[in-house]
C-alpha atoms as one frame of an Amber mdcrd trajectory, in Angstrom:
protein
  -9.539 -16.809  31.690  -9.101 -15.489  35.327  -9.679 -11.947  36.355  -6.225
 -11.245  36.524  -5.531 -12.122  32.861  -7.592  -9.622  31.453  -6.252  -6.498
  29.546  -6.943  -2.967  30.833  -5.653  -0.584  28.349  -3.349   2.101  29.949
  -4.998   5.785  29.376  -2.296   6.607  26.848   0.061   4.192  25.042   3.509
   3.851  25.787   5.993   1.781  23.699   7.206  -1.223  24.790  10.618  -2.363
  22.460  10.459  -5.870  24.677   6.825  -6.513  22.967   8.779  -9.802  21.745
   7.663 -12.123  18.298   9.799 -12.262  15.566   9.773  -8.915  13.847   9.995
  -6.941  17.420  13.503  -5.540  16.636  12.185  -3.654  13.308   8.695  -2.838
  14.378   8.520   0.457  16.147   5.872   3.647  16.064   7.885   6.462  14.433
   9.189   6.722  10.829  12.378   8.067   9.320  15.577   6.540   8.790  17.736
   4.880  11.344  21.099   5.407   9.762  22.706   6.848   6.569  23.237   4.726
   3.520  23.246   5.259   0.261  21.518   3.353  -2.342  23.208   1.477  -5.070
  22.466   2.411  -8.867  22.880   0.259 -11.551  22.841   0.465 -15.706  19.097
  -0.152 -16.297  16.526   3.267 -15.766  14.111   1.264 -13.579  15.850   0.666
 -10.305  13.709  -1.624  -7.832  15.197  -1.925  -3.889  12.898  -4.889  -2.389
  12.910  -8.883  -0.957  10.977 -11.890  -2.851   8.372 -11.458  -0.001   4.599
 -11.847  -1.725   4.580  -7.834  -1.957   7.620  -7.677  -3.917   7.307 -11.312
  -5.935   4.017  -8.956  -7.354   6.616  -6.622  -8.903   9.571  -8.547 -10.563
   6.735 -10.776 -11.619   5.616  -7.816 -14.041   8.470  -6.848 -14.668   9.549
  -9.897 -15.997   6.251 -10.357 -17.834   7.075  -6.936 -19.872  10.392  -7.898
 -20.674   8.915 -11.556 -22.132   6.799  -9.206 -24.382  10.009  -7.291 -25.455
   9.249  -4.080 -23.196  13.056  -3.302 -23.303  11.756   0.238 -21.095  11.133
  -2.462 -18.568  14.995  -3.530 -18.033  15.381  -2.826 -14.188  18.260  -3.976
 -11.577  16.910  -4.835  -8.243  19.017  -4.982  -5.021  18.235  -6.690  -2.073
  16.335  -5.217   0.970  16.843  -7.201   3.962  14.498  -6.022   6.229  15.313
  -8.193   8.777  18.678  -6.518   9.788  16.576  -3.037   8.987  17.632  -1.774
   5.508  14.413  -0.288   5.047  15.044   1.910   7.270  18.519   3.229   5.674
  18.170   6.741   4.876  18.632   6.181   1.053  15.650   3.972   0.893  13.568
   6.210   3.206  14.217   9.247   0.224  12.082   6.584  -1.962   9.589   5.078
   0.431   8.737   6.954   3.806   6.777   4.276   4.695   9.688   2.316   4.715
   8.537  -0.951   3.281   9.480  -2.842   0.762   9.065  -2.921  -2.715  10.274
   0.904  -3.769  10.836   1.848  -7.173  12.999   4.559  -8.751  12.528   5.465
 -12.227  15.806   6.896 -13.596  14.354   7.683 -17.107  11.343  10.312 -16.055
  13.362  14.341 -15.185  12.802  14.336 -12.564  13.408  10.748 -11.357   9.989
   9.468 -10.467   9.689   7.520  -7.347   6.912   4.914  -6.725   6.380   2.846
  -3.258   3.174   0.543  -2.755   3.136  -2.401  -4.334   0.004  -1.671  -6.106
   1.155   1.443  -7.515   4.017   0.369  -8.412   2.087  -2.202 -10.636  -0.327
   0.486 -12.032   2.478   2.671 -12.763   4.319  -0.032 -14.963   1.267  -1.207
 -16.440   0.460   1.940 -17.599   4.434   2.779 -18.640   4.857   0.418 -20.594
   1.216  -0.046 -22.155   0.359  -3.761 -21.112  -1.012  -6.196 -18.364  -3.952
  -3.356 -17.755  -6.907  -2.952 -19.594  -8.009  -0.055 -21.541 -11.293  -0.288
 -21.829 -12.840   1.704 -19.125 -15.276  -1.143 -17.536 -12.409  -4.024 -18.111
 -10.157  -1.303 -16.220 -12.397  -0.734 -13.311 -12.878  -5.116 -13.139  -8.778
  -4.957 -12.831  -8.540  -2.443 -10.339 -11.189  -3.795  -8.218  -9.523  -6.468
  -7.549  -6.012  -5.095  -7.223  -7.407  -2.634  -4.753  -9.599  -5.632  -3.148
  -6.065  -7.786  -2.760  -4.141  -4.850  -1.093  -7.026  -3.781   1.561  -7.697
  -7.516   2.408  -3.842  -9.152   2.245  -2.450  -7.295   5.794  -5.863  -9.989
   7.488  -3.883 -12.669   5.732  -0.369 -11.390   6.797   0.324  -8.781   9.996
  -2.871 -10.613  10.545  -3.052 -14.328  10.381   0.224 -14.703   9.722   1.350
 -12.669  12.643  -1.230 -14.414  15.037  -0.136 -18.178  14.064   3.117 -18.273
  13.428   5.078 -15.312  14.914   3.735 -13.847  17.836   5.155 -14.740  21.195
   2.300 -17.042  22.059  -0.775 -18.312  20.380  -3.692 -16.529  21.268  -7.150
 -18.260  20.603  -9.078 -15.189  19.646  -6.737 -13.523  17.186  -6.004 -16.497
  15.127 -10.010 -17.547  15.030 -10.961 -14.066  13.960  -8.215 -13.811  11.511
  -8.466 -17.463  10.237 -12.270 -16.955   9.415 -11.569 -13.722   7.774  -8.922
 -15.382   5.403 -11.059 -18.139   4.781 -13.780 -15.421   4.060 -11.356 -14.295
   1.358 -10.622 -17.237  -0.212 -14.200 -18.188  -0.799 -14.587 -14.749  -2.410
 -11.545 -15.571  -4.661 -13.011 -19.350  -5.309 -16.533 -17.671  -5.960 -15.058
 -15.093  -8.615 -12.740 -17.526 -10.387 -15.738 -20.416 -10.563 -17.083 -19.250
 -14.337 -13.887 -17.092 -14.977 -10.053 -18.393 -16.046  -8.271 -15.232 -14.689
  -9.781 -12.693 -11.718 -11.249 -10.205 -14.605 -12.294 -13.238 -17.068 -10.023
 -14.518 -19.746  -7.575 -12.057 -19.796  -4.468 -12.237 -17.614  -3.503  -8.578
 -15.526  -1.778  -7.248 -13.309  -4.733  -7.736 -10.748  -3.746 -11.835 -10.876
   0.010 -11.210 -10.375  -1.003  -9.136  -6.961  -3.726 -11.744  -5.832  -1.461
 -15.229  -7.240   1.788 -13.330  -4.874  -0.598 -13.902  -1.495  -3.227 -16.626
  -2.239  -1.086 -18.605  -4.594   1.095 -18.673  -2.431  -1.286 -19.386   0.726
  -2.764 -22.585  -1.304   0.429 -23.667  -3.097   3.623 -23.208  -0.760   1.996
 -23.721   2.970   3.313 -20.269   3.814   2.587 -19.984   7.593   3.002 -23.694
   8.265  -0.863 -23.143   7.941  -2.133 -25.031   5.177  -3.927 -27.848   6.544
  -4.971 -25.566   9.437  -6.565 -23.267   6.698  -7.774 -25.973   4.616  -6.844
 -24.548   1.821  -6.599 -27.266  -0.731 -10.756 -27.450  -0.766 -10.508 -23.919
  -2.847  -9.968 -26.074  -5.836 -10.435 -23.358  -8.260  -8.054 -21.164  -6.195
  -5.644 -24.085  -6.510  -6.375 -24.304 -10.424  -5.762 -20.586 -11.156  -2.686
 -20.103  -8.349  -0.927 -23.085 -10.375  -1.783 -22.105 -13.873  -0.629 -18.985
 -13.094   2.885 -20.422 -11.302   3.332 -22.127 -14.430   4.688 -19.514 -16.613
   7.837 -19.064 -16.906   8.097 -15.249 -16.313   6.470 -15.993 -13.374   8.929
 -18.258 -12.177  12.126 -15.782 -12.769   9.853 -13.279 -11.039   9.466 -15.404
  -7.907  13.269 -15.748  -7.817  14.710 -12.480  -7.802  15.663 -10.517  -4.374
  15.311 -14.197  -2.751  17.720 -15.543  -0.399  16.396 -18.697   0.938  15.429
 -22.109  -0.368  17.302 -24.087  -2.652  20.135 -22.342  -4.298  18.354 -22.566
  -8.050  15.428 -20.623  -6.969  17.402 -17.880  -5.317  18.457 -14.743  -7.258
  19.582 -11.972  -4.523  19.996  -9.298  -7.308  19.304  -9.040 -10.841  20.880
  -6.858 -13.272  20.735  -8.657 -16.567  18.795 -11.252 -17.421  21.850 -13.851
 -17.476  21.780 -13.912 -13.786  19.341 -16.591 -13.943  21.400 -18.483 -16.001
  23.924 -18.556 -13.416  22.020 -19.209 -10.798  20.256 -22.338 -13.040  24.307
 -23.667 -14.055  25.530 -24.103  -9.813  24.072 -27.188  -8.970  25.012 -29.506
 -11.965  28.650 -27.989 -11.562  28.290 -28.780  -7.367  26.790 -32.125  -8.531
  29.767 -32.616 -11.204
């Protein structure tokens, strides 16, 4: 590195829109809503706005788990969020989530509505609503929110992190992706560690903690999200692999990872749900494009 390559920072900040990487045109330093829309409702009392990203594959993966256990207050119609063209930062969506990111939950039942943004809470608050998926026993509660509160503190390394770093800024940067790569590998050896003498994060029992952890790291070891997973060597976690694929095997799992998704092949994609026959339909189009 030559003299001239090395970054002074200016005295005070200044935005610049022409940063460049693939998220530039959404990423700015002020909140609020960019335009007014409103926000569709539909028949169900839970009303989820979000995108099959790994923070909102955490929520319809619950919510589909509750509704396998007959938890008919857990009937919900999601609508898609793209936040590539900015919908997150419609003014509808902003009423629910200032933050303006995706999932946000609206819960049509409580007076007055009760909105919930976070991924996390939005998992506690279900959890809790509809009585499963969280322990109540005060020590087997404090196991499952360690590690729900562990996965959303250390996922944004993985993501606006490493994921940032490798595969979307502008150029590839040796520092960034070495720090961030060790510090993901860091967390995978915690979660390989943990899950060596246990079947699920908190032992034997399957929570809400595993659906937040499997929508990141199962997807990190099992779907190459990044284009990283040889880089990452992430097939030596074996008991990462063991519990991310266990846990990919059931089949509310699999609806879950389906709904607000738009890419891939056509039978995994459900863009909104609003009944559970919409998987149906979205199972029955390629034998009748094959026929």
């Amino acid at each position: 590195m030559t003299e001239s390559d090395v970054y002074t920072p200016p005295e005070v900040w200044t935005w610049d829109a022409e940063s460049g990487g693939k998220f530039a045109n959404i990423n700015r330093p002020i909140a609020g809503p960019t335009h007014d829309k409103e926000l569709p409702r539909g028949k169900h009392p839970l009303q989820l706005h979000s995108l099959a990203t790994p923070n909102g594959v955490k929520v319809t993966i619950l919510l589909e788990e509750l509704l396998a256990l007959g938890k008919e207050e857990a009937e919900y119609d999601a609508y898609l969020i793209n936040i590539g063209n900015g919908d997150q930062f419609g003014s509808g969506f902003v009423d629910i989530n200032p933050n303006s990111k995706i999932p946000a939950l609206l819960d049509t039942s409580t007076t007055p509505e009760t909105r919930v943004f976070e991924s996390g809470a939005i998992l506690i608050y279900l959890a809790e609503k509809c009585g499963a998926f969280i322990p109540t026993d005060p020590a087997a509660r404090a196991e499952c929110l360690s590690w729900l509160m562990w996965q959303m503190g250390s996922a944004p390394y993985l993501g606006g992190g490493f994921g940032h770093f490798y595969a979307y800024a502008p150029e590839k940067w040796e520092y960034p992706i070495n720090r961030y790569a060790m510090e993901v590998k860091r967390q995978l050896d915690v979660l390989e560690r943990n899950l060596d003498s246990r079947q699920y994060l908190c032992g034997d029992q399957y929570n809400i903690a595993d659906m937040a952890n499997y929508a990141w790291y199962g997807t990190l070891v099992l779907h190459n999200i990044y284009d990283a997973q040889k880089f990452l060597d992430v097939t030596s976690y074996k008991n990462v692999t063991r519990w991310a694929t266990e846990i990919e095997a059931r089949p509310a799992v699999e609806r879950g990872r389906r709904v607000n998704r738009t890419w891939g092949p056509e039978e995994t994609r459900v863009a909104e749900r609003h009944d559970a026959s919409d998987f149906d339909i979205t199972e029955s189009k390629p034998a009748e494009s094959a026929g």
